[in-house]
Backbone bond lengths (Angstrom), bond angles and torsions (degrees), N, CA, C in turn:
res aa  C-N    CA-C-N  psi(-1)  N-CA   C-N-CA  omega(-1)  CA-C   N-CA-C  phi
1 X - - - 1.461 - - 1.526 109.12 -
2 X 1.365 131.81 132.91 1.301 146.83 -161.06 2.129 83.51 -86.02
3 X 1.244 105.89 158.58 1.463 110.31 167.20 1.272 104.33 174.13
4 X 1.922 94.06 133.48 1.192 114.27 -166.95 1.387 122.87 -77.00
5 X 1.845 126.89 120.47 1.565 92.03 -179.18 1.519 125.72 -116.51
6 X 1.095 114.49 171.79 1.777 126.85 -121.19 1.816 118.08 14.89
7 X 1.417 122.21 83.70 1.177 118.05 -163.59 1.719 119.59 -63.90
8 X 1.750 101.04 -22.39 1.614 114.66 177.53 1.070 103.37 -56.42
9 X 1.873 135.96 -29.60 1.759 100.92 -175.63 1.553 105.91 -86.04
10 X 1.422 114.56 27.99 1.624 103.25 175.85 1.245 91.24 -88.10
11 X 1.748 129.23 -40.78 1.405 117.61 177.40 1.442 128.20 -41.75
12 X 1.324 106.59 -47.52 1.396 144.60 -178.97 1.826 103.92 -47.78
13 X 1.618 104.57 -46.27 1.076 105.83 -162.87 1.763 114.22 -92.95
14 X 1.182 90.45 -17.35 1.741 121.53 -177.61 1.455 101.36 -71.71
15 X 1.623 115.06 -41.41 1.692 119.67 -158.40 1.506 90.75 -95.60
16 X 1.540 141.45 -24.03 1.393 132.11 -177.19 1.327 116.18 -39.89
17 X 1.921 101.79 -53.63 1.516 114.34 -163.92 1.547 124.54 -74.65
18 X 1.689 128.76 90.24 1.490 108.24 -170.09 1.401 111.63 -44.40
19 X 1.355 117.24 -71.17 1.328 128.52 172.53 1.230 124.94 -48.78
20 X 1.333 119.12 108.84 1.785 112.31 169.54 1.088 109.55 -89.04
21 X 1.770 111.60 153.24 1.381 136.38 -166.56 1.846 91.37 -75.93
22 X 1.531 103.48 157.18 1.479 120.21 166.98 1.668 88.77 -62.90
23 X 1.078 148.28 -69.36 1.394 143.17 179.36 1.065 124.08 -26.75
24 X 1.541 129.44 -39.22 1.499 148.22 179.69 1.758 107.29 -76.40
25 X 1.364 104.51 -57.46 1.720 107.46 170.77 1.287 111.31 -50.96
26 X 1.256 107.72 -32.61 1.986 97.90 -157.93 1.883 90.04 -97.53
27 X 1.361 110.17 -32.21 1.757 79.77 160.86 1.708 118.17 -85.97
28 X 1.426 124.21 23.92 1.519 98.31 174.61 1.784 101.74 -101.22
29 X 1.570 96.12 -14.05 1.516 117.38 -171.46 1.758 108.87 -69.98
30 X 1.581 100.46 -31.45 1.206 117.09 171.31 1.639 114.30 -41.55
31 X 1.585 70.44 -71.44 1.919 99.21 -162.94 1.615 103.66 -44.35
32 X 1.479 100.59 -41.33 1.879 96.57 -167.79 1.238 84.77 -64.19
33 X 1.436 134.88 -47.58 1.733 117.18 -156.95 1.459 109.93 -53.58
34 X 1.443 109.32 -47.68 1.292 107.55 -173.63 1.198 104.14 -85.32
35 X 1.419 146.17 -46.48 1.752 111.53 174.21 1.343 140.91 -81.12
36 X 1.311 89.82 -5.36 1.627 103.28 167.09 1.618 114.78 81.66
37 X 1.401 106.58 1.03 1.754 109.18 -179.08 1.858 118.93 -128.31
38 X 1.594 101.86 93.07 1.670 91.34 -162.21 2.100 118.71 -48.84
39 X 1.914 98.52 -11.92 1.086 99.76 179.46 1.811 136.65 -91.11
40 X 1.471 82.26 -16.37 1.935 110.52 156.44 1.863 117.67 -64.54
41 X 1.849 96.54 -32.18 1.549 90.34 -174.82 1.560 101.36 -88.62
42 X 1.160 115.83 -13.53 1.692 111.56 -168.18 0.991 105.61 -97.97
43 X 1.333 135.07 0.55 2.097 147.07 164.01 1.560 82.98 -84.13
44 X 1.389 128.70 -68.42 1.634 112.58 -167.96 1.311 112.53 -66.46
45 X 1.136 137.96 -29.91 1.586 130.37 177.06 0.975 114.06 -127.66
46 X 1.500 121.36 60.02 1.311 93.09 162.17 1.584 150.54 75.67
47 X 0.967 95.94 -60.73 1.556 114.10 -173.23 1.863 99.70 -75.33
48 X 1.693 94.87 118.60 1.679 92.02 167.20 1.350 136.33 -51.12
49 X 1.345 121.06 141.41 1.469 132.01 177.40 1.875 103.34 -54.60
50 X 1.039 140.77 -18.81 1.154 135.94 -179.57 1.575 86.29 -86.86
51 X 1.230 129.14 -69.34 1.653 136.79 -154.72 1.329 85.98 -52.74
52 X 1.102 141.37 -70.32 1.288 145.71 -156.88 1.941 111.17 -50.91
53 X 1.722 82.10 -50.08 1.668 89.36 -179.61 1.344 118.65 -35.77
54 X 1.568 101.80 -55.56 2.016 134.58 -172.59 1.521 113.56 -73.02
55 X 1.168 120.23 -25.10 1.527 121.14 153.13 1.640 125.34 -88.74
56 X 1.572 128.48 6.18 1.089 123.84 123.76 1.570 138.35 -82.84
57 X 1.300 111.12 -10.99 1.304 124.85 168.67 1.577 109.44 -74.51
58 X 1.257 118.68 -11.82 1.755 123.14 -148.51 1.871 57.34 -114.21
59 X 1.141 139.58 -90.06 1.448 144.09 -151.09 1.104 106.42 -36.59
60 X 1.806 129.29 -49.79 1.390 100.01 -150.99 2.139 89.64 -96.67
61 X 1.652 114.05 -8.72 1.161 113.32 174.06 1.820 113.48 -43.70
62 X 1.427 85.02 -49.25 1.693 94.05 -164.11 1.667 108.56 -83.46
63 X 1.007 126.69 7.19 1.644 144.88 -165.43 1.353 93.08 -102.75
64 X 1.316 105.86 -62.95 1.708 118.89 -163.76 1.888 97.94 -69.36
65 X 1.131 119.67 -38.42 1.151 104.33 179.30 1.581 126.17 -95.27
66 X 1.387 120.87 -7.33 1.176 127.03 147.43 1.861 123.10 -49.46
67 X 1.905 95.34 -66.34 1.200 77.55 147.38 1.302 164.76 -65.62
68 X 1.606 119.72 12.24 1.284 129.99 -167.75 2.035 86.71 -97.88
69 X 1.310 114.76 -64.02 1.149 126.27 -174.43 1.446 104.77 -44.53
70 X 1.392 142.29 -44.24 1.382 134.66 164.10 1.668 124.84 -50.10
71 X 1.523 104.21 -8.84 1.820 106.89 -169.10 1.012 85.03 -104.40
72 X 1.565 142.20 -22.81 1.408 128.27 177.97 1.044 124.71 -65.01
73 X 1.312 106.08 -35.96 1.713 121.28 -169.43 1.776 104.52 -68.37
C-alpha cells in the first residue's frame, strides 16, 4: 500500500495559493469527470463546491464557444 507521509501539509500547501493554476482547475475538473460527485472532489481538494461548480460553467462556456468559432471557419 502506497502512503502518504504527513498528508496535512498537502492541505497546508493546497490552502497557501489564492489563485489556482489553469493546471489545478483542469485536474479538479478531471476528478469530477471521473468520480462523478462535485461533493467527493471538494472533501479531497479543498476547493469549494460553489468554486468548483463556476469553473465547470467557465469550461463548458469556453468549449461551447470555441467550438462554435471552428463551424465558422
Amino acid at each position: 500500500m502506497i502512503r502518504i507521509v504527513e498528508p496535512q501539509k498537502l492541505d497546508k500547501f493546497l490552502e497557501g495559493g489564492k489563485e489556482r493554476s489553469e493546471d489545478f482547475k483542469a485536474l479538479v475538473l478531471k476528478l469530477v469527470n471521473r468520480v462523478g460527485k462535485v461533493n467527493e472532489v471538494s472533501a479531497i481538494t479543498g476547493v469549494s463546491e460553489a468554486t468548483i461548480y463556476e469553473w465547470i460553467r467557465e469550461w463548458n462556456k469556453e468549449r461551447a464557444a470555441s467550438l462554435e468559432s471552428h463551424r465558422g471557419e
